[in-house]
Every structure is written in structure tokens, then in C-alpha cells.
C-alpha positions in Angstrom: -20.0 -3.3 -18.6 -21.4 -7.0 -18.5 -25.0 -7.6 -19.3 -26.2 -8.1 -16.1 -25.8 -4.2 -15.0 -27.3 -3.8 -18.8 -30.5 -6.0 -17.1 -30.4 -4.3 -14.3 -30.9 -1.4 -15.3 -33.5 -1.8 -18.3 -35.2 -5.0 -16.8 -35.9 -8.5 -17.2 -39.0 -8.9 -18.9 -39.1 -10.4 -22.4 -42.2 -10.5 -25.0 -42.9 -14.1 -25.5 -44.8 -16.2 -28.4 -45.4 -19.7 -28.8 -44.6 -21.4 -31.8 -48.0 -22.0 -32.9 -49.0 -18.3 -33.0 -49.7 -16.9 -36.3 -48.0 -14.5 -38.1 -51.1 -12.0 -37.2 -50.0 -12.7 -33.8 -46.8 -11.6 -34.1 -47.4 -8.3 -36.0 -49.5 -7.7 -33.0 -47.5 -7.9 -30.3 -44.6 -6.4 -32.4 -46.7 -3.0 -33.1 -48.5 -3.4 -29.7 -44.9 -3.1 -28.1 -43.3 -0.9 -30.3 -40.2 -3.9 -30.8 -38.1 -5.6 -33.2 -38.3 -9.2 -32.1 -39.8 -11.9 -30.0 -38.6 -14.9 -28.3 -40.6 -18.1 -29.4 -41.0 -20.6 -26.4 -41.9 -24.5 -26.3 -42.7 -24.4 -22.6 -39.8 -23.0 -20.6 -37.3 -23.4 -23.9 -36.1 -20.7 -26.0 -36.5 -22.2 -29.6 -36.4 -19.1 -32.0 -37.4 -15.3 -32.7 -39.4 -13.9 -34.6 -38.2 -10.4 -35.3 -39.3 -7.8 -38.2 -36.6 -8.9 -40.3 -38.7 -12.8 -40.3 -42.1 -11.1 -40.9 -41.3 -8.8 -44.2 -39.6 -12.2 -45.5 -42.4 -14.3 -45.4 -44.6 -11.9 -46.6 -42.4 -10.7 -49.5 -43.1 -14.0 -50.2 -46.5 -14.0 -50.7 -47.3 -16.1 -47.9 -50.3 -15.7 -45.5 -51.0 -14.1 -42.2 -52.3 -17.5 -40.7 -48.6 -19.0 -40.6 -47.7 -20.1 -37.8 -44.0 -18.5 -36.0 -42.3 -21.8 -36.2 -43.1 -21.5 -40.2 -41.0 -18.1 -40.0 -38.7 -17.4 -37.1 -35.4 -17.9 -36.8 -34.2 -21.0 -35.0 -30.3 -20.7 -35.2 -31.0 -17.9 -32.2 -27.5 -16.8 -31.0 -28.1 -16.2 -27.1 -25.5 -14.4 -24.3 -25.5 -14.8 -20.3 -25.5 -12.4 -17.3 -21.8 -12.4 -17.6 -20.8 -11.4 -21.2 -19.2 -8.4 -21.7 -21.1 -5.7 -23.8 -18.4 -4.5 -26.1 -17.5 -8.1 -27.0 -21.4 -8.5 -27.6 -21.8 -5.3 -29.8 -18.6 -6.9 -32.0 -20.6 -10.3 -32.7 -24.1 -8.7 -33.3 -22.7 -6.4 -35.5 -20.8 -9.1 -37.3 -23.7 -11.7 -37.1 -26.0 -9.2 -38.9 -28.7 -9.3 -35.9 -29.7 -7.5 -33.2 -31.4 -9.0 -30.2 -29.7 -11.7 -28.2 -32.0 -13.6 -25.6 -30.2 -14.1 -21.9 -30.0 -17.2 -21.0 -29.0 -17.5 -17.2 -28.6 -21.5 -16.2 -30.6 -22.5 -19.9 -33.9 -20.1 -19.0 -34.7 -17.0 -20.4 -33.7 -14.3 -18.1 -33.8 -10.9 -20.8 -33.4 -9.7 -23.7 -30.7 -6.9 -25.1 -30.8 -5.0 -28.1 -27.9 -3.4 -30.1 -29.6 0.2 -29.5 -29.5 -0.9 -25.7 -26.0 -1.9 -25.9 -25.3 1.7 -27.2 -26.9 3.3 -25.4 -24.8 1.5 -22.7 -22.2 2.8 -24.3 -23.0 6.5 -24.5 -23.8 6.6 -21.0 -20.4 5.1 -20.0 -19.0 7.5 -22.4 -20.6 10.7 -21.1 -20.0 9.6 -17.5 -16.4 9.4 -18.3 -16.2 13.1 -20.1 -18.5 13.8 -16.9 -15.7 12.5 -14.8 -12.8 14.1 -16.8 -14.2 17.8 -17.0 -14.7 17.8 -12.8 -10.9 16.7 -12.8 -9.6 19.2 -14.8 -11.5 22.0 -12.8 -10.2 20.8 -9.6 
């Protein structure tokens, strides 16, 4: 499975910030949307994430709330297109420690996938199979 039929099926839209939001921003839209992680923006360009991991950080830290997500996020942001392969994907974020990749189709943000997504993916290929498998062997 490549994750295009992964967007296709759970949809394109991605929870954006700007970098200039605060870290009270963040925690916001994070609890708002029930997610891990957003993609920070300048304009049209994906420059970081933010995700839960970032937040308990800086505040373990002692730091304040009025932080902006530049101060915090993540900026070495691993990214994936349309046409990578799931299983390969589920190898590196596993590996990498992380688990949102931003889609980047031709440089612009096109989606966002999630190691639970990409098992899920999984699971449902899996039980289609066994699906497919038991109506053979009753024929």
C-alpha cells in the first residue's frame, strides 16, 4: 500500500500553526483535535512540527507558555510523498523514533500520516487477506 490510498482514504487535511504561535496555542489545538503533532508553516513552507513529545520538553524545562513554536518544534522534520510505500515508512518511523511524517506532493503540504494510521493500514490489509483466504477454502 503507498500513501496515497492511505490519503485517500483518511483525507488530506492537516492541522497547521505558524511559527510565531505560542506554546498556549499549540496545546490548544493539540487538545482541541485530540492529536499528536502539528505542522508549522512560513507561508506555503513546511518548516517544523510541534508534536506532544516538543511541548512536555519545553515545559519540563521550566519554560513558559508564551514561547513561541519556532522556540520548540522540531525543524529536522522527516517528510514522505504520495508514492512511498507504507511498510518501508513504518520501518523508518519506527527506527527514527517519530511518528507523523508530513506529505509533501511537488514541495506543498498535501497530508499528514501517523504510525497508528499506517497500522491500521496494516490490519485492514491483513484482515482483508484472512477475509479473502477463508472464502477460498469454503469454495
Amino acid at each position: 500500500m503507498r500513501v496515497a490510498d492511505l490519503i485517500k482514504k483518511k483525507g488530506s487535511c492537516v492541522l497547521t500553526l505558524p511559527a510565531t504561535a505560542t506554546v498556549t496555542e499549540l496545546l490548544e489545538t493539540l487538545d482541541d483535535n485530540r492529536i499528536g503533532a502539528v505542522v508549522v508553516l512560513d507561508g506555503d513552507a513546511v518548516v517544523g512540527i510541534a508534536s506532544e513529545r516538543d511541548v512536555v520538553h519545553h515545559l519540563r524545562g521550566g519554560r513558559d507558555h508564551e514561547a513561541t513554536v519556532a522556540q520548540i518544534m522540531t525543524t529536522a522534520v522527516q517528510t514522505c510523498s504520495p508514492e512511498d510505500d507504507l511498510t518501508h515508512l513504518a520501518t523508518t518511523m519506527t527506527q527514527g523514533r517519530f511518528r507523523h511524517l508530513p506529505v509533501l506532493q511537488d514541495g506543498a503540504l498535501a497530508g499528514i500520516i501517523s504510525i497508528g494510521d499506517v497500522v491500521k493500514a496494516r490490519l485492514d490489509a491483513l484482515e482483508a487477506e484472512r477475509d479473502h483466504l477463508e472464502s477460498y477454502l469454503r469454495q
